[in-house]
C-alpha positions in Angstrom: -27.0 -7.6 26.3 -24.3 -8.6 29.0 -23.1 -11.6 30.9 -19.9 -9.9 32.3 -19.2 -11.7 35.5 -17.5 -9.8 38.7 -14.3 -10.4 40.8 -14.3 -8.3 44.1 -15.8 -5.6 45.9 -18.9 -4.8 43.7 -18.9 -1.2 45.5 -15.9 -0.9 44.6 -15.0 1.4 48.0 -11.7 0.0 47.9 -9.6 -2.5 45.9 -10.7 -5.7 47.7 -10.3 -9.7 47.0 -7.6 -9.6 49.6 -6.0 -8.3 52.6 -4.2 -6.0 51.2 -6.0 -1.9 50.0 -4.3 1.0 48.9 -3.6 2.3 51.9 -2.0 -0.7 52.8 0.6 -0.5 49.8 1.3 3.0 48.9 2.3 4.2 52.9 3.5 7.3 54.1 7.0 5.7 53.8 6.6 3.9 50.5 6.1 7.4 49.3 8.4 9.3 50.9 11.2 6.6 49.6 10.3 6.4 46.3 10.1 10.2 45.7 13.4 10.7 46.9 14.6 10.2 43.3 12.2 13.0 42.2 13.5 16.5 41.5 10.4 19.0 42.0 10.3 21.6 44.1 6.2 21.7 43.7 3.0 19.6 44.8 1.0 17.3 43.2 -1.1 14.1 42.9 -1.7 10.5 41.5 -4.9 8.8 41.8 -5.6 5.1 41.6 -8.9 4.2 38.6 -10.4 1.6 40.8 -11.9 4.2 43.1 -10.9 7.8 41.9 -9.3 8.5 45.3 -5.9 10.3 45.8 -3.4 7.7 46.0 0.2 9.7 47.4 1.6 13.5 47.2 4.3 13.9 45.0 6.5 16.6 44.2 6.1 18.7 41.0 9.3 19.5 38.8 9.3 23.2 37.2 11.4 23.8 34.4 14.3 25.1 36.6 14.0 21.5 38.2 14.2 20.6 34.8 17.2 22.1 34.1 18.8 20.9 37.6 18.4 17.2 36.1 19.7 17.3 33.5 22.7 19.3 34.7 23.7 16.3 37.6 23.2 13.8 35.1 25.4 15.4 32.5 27.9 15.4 35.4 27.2 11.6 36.3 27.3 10.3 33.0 31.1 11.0 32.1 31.9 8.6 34.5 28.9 6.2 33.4 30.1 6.1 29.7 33.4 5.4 31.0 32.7 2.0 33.2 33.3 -1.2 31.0 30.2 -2.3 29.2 30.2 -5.6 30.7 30.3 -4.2 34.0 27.0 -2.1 33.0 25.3 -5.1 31.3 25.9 -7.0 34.6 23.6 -4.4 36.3 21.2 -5.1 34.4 21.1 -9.1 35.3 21.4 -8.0 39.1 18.0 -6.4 38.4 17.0 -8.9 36.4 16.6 -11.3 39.5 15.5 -8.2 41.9 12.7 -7.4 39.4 11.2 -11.3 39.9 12.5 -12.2 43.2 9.8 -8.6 43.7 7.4 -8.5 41.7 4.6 -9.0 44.0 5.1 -5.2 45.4 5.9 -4.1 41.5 2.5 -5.8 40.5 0.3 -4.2 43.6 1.6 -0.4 42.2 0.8 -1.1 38.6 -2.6 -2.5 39.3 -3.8 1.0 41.9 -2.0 3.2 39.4 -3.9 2.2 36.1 -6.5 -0.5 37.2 -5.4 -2.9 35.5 -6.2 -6.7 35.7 -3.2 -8.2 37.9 -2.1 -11.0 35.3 -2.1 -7.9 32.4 0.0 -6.3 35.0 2.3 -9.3 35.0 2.8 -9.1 31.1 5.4 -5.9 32.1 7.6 -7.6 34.3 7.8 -10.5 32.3 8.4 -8.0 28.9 10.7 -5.9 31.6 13.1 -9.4 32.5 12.8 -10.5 29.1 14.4 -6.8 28.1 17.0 -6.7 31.1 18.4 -10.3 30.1 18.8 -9.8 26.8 20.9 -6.0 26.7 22.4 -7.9 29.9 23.6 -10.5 27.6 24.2 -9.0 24.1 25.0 -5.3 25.0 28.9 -6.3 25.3 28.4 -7.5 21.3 25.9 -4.8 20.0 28.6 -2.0 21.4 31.4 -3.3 20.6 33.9 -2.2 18.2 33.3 -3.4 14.4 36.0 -4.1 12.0 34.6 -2.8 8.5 36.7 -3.2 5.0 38.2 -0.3 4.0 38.6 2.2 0.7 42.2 -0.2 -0.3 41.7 -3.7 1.0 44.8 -4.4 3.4 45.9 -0.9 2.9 42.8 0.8 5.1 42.1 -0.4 8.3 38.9 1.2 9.4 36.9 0.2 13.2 33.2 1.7 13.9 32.9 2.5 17.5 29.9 3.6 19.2 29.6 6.1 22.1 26.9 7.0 23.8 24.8 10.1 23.4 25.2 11.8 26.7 21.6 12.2 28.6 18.7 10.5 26.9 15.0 12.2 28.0 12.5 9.8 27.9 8.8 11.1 28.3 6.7 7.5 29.5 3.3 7.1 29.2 1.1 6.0 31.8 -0.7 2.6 30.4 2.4 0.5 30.6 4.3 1.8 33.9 6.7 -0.7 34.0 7.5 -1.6 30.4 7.2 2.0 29.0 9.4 3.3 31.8 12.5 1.3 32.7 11.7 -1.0 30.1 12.6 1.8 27.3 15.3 2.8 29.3 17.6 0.2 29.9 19.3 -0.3 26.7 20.1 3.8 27.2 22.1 3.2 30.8 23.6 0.0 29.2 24.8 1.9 26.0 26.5 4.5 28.8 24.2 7.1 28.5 21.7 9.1 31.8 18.3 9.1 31.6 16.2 12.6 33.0 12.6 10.8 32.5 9.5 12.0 32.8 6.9 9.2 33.7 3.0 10.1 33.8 2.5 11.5 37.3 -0.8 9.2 37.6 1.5 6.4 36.9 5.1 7.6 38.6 5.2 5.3 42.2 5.6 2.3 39.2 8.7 3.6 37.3 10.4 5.1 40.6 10.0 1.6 42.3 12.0 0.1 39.3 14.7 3.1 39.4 14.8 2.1 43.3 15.9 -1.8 42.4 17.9 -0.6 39.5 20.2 1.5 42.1 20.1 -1.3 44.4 21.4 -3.4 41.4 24.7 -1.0 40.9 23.3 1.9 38.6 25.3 5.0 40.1 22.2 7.2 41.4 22.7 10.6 39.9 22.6 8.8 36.1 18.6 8.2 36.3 17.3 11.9 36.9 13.2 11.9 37.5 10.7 15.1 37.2 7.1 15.1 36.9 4.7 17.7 36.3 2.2 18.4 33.1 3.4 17.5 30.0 2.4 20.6 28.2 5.2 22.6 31.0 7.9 19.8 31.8 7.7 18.1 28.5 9.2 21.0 26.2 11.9 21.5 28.6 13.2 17.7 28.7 13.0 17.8 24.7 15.0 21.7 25.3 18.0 20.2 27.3 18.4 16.3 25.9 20.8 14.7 23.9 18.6 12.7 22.7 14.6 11.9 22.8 12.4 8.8 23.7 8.6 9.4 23.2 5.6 6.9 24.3 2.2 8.1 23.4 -0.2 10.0 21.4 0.6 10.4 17.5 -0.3 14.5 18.2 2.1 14.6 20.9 4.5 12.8 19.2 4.4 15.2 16.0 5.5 18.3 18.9 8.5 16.1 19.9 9.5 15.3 17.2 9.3 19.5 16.0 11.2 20.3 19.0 13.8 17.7 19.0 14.4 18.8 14.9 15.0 21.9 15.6 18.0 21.1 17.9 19.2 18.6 15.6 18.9 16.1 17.8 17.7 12.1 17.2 14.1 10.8 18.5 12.4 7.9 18.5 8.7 7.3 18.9 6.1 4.8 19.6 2.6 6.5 19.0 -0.8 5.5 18.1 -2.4 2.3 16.3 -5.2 1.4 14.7 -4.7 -2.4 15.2 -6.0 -5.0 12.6 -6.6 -8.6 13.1 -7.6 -11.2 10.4 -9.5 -14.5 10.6 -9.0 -16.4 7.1 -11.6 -19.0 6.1 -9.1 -21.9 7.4 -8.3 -20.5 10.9 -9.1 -22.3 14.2 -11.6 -20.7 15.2 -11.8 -22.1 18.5 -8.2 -20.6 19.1 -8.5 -17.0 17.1 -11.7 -16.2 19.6 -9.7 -16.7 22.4 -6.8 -15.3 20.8 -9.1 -12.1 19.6 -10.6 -12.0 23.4 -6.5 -11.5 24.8 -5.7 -9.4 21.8 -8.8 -6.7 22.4 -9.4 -7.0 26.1 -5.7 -6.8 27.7 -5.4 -4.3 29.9 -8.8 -3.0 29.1 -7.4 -2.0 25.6 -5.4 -0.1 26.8 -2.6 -1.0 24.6 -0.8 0.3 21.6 -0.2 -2.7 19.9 -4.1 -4.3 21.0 -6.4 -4.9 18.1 -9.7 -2.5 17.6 -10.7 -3.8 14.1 -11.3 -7.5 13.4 -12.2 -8.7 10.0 -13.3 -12.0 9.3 -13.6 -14.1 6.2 -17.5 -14.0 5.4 -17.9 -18.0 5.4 -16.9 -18.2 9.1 -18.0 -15.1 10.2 -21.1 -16.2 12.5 -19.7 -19.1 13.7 -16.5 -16.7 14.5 -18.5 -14.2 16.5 -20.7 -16.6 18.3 -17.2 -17.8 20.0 -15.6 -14.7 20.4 -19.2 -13.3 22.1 -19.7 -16.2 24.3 -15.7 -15.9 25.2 -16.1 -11.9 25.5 -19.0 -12.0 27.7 -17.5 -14.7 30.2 -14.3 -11.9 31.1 -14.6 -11.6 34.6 -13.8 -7.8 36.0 -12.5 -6.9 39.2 -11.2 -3.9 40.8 -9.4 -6.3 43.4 -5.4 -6.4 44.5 -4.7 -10.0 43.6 -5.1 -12.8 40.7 -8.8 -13.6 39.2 -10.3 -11.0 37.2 -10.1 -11.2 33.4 -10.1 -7.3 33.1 -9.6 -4.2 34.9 -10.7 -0.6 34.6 -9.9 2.4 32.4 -7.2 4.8 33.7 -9.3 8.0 34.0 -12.4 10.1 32.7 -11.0 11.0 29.3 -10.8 7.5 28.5 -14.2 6.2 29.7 -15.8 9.5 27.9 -13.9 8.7 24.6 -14.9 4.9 24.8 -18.3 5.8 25.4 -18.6 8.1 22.6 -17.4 5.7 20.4 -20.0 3.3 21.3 -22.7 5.1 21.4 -22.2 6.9 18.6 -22.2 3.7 16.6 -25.0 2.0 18.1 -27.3 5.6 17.0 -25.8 5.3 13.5 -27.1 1.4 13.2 -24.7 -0.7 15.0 -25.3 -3.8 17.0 -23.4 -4.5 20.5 -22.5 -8.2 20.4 -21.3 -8.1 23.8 -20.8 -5.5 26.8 -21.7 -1.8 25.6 -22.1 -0.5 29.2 -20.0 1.3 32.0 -20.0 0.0 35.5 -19.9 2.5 37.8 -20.7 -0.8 40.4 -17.3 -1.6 39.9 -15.5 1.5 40.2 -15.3 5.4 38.3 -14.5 4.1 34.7 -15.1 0.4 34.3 -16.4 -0.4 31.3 -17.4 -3.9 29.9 -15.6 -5.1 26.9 -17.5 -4.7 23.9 -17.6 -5.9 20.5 -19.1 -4.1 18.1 -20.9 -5.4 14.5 -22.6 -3.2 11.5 -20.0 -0.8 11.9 -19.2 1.4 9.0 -17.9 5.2 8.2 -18.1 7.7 8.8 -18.6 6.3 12.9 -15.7 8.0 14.6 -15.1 4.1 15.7 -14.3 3.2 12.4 -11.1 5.4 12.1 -10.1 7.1 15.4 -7.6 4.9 18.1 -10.2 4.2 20.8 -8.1 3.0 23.2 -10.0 1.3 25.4 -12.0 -2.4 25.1 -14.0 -1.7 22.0 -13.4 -4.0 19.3 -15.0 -2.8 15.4 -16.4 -6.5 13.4 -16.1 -6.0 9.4 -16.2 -9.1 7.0 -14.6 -10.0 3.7 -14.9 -11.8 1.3 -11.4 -11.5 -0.7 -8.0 -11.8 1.4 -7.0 -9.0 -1.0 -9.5 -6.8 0.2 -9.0 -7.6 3.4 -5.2 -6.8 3.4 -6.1 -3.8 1.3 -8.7 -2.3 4.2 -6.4 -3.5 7.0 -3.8 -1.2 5.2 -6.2 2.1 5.2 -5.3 3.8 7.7 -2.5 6.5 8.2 -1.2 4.1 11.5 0.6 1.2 10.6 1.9 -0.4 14.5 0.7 -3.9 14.8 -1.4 -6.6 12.9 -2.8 -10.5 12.9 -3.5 -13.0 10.7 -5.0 -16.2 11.8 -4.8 -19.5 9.7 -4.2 -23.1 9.9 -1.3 -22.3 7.4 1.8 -20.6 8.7 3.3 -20.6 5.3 0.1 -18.5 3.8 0.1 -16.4 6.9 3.5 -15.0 6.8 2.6 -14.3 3.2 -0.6 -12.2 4.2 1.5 -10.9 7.1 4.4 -9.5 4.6 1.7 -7.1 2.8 0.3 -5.6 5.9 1.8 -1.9 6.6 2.9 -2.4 10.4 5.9 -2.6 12.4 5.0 -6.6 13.7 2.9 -8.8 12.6 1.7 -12.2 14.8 0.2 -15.1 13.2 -1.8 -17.2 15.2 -1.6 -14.4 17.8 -2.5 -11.0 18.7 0.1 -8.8 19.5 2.6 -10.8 22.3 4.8 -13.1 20.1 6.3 -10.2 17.8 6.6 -7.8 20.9 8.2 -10.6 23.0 11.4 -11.5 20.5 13.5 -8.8 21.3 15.8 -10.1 19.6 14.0 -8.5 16.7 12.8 -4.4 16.4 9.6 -3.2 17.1 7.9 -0.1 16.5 5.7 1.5 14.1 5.3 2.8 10.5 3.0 6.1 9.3 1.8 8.1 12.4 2.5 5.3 14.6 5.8 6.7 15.3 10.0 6.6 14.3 12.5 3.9 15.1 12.7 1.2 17.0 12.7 -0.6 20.2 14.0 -4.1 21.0 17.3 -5.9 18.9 20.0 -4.2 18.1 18.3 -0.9 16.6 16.4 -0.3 20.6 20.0 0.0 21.4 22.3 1.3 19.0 19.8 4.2 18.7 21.3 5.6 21.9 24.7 5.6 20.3 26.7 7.5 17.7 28.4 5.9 15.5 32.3 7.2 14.9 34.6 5.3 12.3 37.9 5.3 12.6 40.4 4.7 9.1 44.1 4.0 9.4 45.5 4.6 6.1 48.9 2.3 6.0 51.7 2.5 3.4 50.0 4.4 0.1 47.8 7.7 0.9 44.8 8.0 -0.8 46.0 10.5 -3.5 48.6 10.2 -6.3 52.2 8.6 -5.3 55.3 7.1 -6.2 55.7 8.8 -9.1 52.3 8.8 -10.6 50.9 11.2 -12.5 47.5 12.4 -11.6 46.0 10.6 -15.3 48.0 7.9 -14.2 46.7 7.3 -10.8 43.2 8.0 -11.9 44.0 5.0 -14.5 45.6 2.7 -11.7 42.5 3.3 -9.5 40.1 2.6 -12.2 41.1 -1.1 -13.0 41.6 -1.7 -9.0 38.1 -0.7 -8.7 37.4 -3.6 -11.8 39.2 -6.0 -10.0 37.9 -5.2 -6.1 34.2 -5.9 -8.6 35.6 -9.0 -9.8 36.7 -10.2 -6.8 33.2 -9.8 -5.5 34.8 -7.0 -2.7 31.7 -5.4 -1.0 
């Protein structure tokens, strides 16, 4: 059924491939550094996925801790907001250069606090520098004051300013440390807000390393507050006290956010769940959309908002499609090593093995056939499981319609590129597509129908996610707003115009009679028409 290869320690008693092992990375005073940034006056835990084992003690925030956050970064952001935007910005280049000139320890944290495969790991700090050098560079533009035409051209001057919100709480999920953590929050410091954030705890060591380089860069150390504890207790209370709300993760989750966060009046944004389509048109290479499909799938074990779980393929390349993509699927190469070499990694915990395992099986006893992988691999480690594509799959198999999260991937053909656009669309999520053809003109057609935040053509989810220049984020349950360009930014801000009314008020004057200055305003508003006046 298999032909997964291995990278590492099959026993999987420690991360090995290397000299380094987890003992050898998260220390005593690694820890005790790190969590210095942390206000909790409790105890808990992470644990690293390769081997189950405790990884570091950290402290556990109540919601008095909570409260204690939020109430030094109120006090630190007034001076924040009020340091030149340029001078911010410039922060964020420092760490920019700290970020790269350091990944290797960044990468080493990522990879024992999810399992992930080290070059997956590298697609955060890349996405993480990508994001620092662009608000570094545009913030100064995106923030700056706008000149608008007014009511009376000439006569009303009118400038939108944006100020920041205050203290932005950010709740960050754990299968994108890096990315999901600081990654989110930079444009918030830059726009002159403070951040009280609460990363996963199985995932924290990641985001306090990058609040440890941003300090070192110039951010002012009371503006990025840090608690940690169960989302069910510290959660509420960061959506209770915050300004406004940034959310990473489930759509379930994301509906309670966005309930408490209403009922304060107060803005959100959210990036939840996907159901991720690809399609493979008749004219598509199909060399490159198997390889492409294999990167799309299996990154990060699937661990991945944006990945793709449901492939359909035109009917007339279908076999020849799948032979590629199995052959591809089968040669990944896992490891559960610190260090380049292995293809894939492992799942982040027992919930996500058990859900990716009831998937599968579940399929498999309703008819459908494993085309590659199908197994765990408790050789490797606690929750590896090999990536597994999946054929004959049809409703009602739970795999057909839940987010499995995880590297199962759901094979349907078509026959009509209607259809297919039509079933990609059929789902309440609507996050991220693909659309593979030899014809870039007919793909961003196809691509313009789909119901998602991005689509790639001729790729699987990295191109859209990597212009941020342009917003990403989802439609339907896969969330609110936006991240990336100018709305990832601006949502941090409120927007204030200011309109300087010079010479004639904006009422009856000079004489004229109220008929008569409805009558004078009437033809100005023909002529500012005319004139093409927006």
């Amino acid at each position: 059924m298999t032909d997964t290869q291995v990278v590492g320690n099959p026993t999987a008693a420690a991360p090995a491939g290397g000299t380094r092992t987890a003992q050898d990375v998260v220390t005593p005073d690694v820890v005790a550094r790190l969590t210095r940034g942390v206000t909790g006056s409790g105890a808990t835990a992470n644990h690293t996925p390769f081997t189950g084992e405790k990884l570091a003690d950290l402290p556990e925030s109540t919601p008095e801790d909570v409260a204690a956050a939020f109430e030094r970064a109120r006090e630190a952001q007034r001076a924040w907001a009020a340091t030149p935007v340029r001078r911010r910005a410039a922060i964020l280049l420092r760490f920019h250069d700290l970020l790269l000139q350091r990944q290797g320890e960044v990468l080493d944290l990522i990879q024992l606090e999810t399992g992930k495969a080290r070059l997956h790991a590298h697609e955060e700090v890349q996405a993480v520098a990508v994001a620092a050098r662009h608000y570094g560079r545009k913030a100064p533009a995106y923030l700056g004051p706008k000149r608008h035409t007014g009511a009376i051209p000439t006569l009303t001057k009118v400038t939108e300013l944006r100020h920041p919100r205050g203290v932005v709480g950010q709740i960050a999920p754990w299968n994108y440390p890096l990315e999901l953590s600081i990654g989110d929050a930079l444009p918030a410091f830059v726009a002159g807000n403070a951040v009280v954030m609460k990363p996963d705890t199985e995932t924290a060591l990641t985001a306090l390393w990058a609040r440890e380089q941003l300090i070192e860069a110039g951010l002012p150390e009371a503006v990025w507050q840090v608690v940690l504890g169960d989302g069910p207790v510290v959660g509420p209370e960061l959506v209770r006290h915050a300004d406004y709300v940034s959310f990473t993760g489930s759509t379930r989750t994301g509906r309670e956010v966005a309930q408490g966060a209403a009922a304060r009046l107060v803005g959100v944004s959210l990036e939840l769940g996907g159901k991720n389509a690809m399609l493979v048109l008749k004219d598509a290479d199909l060399d490159k959309a198997a390889e492409g499909a294999t990167r799309a799938c299996f990154s990060s074990a699937g661990q991945l908002c944006i990945s793709i779980e449901r492939l359909y393929v035109h009917d007339s390349v279908a076999d020849d499609f799948l032979r590629r993509f199995a052959e591809q699927t089968k040669a990944l190469k896992l490891g559960n090593h610190l260090g380049y070499g292995a293809d894939m990694g492992s799942l982040v915990g027992e919930r996500q093995i058990e859900t990716v395992k009831r998937h599968v099986q579940e399929a498999v006893d309703k008819g459908a056939k494993v085309l590659a992988g199908g197994r765990e691999r408790p050789d490797l480690g606690p929750y590896f499981y090999e990536p597994t594509i999946l054929d004959g799959v049809h409703a009602p198999m739970s795999v057909c319609e839940e987010e499995t999260f995880g590297p199962v991937v759901s094979i349907y053909r078509f026959h009509d590129e209607d259809d297919a656009v039509a079933r990609a669309n059929a789902t309440p999520y609507g996050l991220n597509s693909s659309v593979w053809t030899k014809d870039g003109r007919r793909g961003r057609a196809i691509a313009a129908k789909l119901r998602t935040g991005t689509v790639n053509v001729n790729e699987g989810y990295a191109s859209a996610y990597g212009s941020v220049q342009s917003p990403m984020g989802g439609m339907g349950d896969s969330g609110l707003g936006r991240r990336h360009g100018s709305e990832g930014i601006l949502k941090y801000t409120e927007a204030q115009t200011v309109a300087q009314q010079r010479i004639l008020p904006m009422a009856p004057s000079m004489g004229f009679t109220d008929e008569k200055y409805a009558a004078f305003m009437s033809r100005s508003l023909r002529l500012l028409k005319a004139a093409r006046f927006r």
